[in-house]
C-alpha positions, 0 to 999 in steps of 0.5 A: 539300642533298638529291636526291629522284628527280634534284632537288637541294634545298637550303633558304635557311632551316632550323631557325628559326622562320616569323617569323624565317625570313620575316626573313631573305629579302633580296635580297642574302642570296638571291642569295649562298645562290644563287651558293653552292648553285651552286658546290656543284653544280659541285663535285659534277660539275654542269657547267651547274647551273641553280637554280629559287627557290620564292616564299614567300607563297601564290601567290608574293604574288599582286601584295603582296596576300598579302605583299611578300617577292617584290616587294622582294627575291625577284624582284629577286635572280632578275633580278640573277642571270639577267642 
């Protein structure tokens, strides 16, 4: 994690290539990285830490038209988090 001008930053994958950084998105995964990356907030001193996911394809996939990664399980693991 990192903190440019008050945002914090932290990346899901680092240091693999595109084609395995693309293979590592699931669901399940996302949701784990973001439970982690709020618990290390809170143990920074954030009481209330709210976490931003950015897509992965262009636009966000723009509906599957440039990938599916958001559809099948970016958006998804989102959802499951916000409830």
């Amino acid at each position: 994690m990192f903190e440019v001008k008050g945002l914090r930053v932290t990346f899901y994958s680092k240091h693999v290539s595109l084609k395995e950084a693309c293979d590592l998105i699931s669901k399940e995964g996302i949701k784990h990285y973001t439970k982690r990356t709020m618990d290390a907030l809170k143990t920074l001193g954030v009481e209330d830490p709210s976490v931003a996911i950015a897509g992965l394809n262009p636009h966000c996939g723009d509906g599957g038209l440039f990938g599916t990664e958001e559809i099948d399980s970016i958006i998804p693991a989102v959802e499951e988090m916000q409830a």
